[in-house]
NUNU-614249 format. One record per residue: residue number from 1; residue in one letter; x, y, z of N, C-alpha, C, O in turn. Coordinates in Angstrom, 2 decimals. Atoms other than C-alpha are relative to their C-alpha. Example, Ala and Ser with C-alpha at 12.3 -4.5 7.8 and 13.67 -1.06 7.14 Angstrom:
2
fise,vexfi,n_x,n_y,n_z,ca_x,ca_y,ca_z,c_x,c_y,c_z,o_x,o_y,o_z
1,A,0.89,-1.19,0.00,12.30,-4.50,7.80,0.90,1.20,0.00,1.94,1.18,0.66
2,S,-0.82,-1.19,-0.06,13.67,-1.06,7.14,-0.77,1.09,0.73,-0.26,2.20,0.90
//
This chain:
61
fise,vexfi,n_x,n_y,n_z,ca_x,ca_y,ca_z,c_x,c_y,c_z,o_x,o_y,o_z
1,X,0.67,1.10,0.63,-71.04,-61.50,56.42,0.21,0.06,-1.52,0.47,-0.93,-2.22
2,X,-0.28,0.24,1.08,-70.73,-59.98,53.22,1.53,-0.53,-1.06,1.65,-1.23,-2.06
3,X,-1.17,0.19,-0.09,-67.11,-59.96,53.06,0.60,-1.51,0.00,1.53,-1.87,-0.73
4,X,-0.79,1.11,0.24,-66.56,-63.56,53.97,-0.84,-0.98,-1.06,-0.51,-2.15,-1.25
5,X,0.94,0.61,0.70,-69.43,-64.52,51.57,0.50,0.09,-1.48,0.31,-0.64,-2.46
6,X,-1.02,-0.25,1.77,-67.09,-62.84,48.54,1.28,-0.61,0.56,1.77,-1.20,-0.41
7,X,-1.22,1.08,0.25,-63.78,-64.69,49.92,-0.71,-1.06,-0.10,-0.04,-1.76,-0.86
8,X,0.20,1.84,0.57,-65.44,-68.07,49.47,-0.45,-0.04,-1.26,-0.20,-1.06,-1.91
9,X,0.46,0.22,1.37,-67.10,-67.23,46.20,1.99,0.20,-0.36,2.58,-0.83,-0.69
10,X,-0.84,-0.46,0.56,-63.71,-65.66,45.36,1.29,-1.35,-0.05,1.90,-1.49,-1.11
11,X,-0.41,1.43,-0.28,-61.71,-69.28,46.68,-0.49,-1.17,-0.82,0.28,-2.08,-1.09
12,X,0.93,0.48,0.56,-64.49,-70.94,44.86,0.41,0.03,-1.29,0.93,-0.91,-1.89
13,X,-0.14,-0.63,1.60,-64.16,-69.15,41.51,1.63,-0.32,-0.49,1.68,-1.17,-1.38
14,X,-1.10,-0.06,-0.46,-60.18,-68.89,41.90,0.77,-1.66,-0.95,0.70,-2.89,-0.82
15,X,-1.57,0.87,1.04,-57.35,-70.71,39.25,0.58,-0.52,0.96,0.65,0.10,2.03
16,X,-0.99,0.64,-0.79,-55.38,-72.76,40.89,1.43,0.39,-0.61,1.35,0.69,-1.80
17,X,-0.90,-0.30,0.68,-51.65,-72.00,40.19,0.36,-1.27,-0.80,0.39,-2.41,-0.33
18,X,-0.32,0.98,0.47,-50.59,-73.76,37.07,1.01,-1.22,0.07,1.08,-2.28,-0.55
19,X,-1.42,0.97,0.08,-47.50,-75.46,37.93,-0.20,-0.84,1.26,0.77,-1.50,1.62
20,X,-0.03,0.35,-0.76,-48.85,-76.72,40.72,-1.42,-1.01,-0.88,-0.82,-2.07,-1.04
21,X,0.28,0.56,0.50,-51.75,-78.49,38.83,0.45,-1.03,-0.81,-0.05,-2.15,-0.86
22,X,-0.35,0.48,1.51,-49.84,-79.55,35.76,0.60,-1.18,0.74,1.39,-0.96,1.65
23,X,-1.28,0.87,-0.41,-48.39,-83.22,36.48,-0.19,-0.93,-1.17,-1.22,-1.03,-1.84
24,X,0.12,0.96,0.75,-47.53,-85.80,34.41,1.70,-0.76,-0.28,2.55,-1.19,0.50
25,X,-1.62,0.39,0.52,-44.27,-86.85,32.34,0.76,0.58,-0.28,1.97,0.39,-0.43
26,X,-0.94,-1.47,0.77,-43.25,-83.93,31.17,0.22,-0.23,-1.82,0.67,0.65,-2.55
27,X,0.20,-0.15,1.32,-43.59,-85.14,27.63,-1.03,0.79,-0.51,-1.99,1.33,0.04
28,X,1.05,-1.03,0.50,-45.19,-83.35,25.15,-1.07,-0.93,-0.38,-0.88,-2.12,-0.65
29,X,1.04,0.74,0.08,-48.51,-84.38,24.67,-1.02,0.41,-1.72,-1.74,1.35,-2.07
30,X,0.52,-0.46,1.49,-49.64,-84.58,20.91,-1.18,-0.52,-0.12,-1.63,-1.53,0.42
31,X,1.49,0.17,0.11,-53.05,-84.17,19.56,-0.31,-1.62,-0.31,0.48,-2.20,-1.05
32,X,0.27,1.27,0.25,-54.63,-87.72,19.47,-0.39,-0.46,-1.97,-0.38,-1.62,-2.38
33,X,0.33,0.38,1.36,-55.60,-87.57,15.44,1.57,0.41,-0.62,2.05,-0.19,-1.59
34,X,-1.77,0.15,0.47,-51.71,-86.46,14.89,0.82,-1.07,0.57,1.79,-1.66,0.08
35,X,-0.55,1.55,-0.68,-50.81,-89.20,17.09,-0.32,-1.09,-0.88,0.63,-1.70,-1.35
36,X,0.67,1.39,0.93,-52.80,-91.98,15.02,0.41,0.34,-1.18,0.83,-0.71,-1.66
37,X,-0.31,-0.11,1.09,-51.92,-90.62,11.91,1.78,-0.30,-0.06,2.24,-0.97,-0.99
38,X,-1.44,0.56,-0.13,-47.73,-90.88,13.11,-0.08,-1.44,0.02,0.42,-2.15,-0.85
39,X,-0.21,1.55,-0.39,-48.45,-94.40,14.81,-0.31,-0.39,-1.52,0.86,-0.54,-1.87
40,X,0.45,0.86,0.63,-49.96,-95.91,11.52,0.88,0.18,-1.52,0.91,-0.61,-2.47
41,X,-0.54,-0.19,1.01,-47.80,-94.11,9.16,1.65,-0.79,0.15,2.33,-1.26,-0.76
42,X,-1.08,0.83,-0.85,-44.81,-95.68,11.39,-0.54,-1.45,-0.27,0.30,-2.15,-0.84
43,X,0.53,1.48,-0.19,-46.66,-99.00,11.49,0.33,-0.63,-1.93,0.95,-1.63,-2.28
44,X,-0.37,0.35,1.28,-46.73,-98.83,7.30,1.38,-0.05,-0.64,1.83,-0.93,-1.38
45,X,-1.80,-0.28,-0.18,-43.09,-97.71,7.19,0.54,-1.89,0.17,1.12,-2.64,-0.62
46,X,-0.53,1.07,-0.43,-42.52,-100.88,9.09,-0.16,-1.43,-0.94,0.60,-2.02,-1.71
47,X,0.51,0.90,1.02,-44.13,-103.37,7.45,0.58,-0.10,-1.64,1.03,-1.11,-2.18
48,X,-1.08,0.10,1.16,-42.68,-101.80,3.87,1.07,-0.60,-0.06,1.36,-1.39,-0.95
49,X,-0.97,0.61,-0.17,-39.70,-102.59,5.24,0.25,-1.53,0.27,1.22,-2.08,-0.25
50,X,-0.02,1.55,-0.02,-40.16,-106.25,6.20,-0.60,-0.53,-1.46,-0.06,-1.37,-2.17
51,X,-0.26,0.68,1.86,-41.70,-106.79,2.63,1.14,0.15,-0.98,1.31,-0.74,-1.82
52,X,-1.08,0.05,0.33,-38.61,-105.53,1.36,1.06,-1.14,0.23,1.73,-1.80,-0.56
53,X,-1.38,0.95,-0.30,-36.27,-107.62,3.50,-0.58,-1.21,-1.07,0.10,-1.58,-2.03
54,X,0.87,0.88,0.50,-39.16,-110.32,2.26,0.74,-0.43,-1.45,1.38,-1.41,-1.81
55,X,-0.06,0.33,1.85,-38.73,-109.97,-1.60,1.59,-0.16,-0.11,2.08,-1.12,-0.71
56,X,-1.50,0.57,-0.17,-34.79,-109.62,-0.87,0.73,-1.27,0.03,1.62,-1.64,-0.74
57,X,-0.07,1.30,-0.36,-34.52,-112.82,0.56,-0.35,-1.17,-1.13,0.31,-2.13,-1.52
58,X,0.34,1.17,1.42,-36.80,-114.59,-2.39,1.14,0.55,-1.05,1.88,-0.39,-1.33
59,X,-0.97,0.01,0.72,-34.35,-113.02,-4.73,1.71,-0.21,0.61,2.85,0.03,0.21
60,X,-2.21,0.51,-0.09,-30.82,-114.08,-3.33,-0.26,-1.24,-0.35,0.74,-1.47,-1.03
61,X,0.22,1.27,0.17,-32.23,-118.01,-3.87,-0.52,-0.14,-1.17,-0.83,-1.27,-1.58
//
């Protein structure tokens, strides 16, 4: 009794193997406040750049 009372705690308690958990995309998964800080620094990037083309454009005319 005691015996199968410590395999079920021990089943219970018990890691699962990781590679058998882990699923997804296989990308790497970056912290969400380094994430928002890329996306928005990307997003300003972008935008610079279209005010550029912008002011380009008013100066060729």
């Amino acid at each position: 009794m005691l015996r199968t009372l410590l395999v079920r705690l021990r089943e219970w308690v018990a890691v699962e193997d990781a590679e058998d958990r882990v699923e997804g995309t296989g990308e790497a998964v970056l912290d969400p406040a380094y994430s928002g800080r890329y996306t928005a620094e990307r997003e300003l990037r972008r935008l610079s750049d279209a005010a550029d083309a912008e002011t380009d454009r008013h100066d060729e005319r």
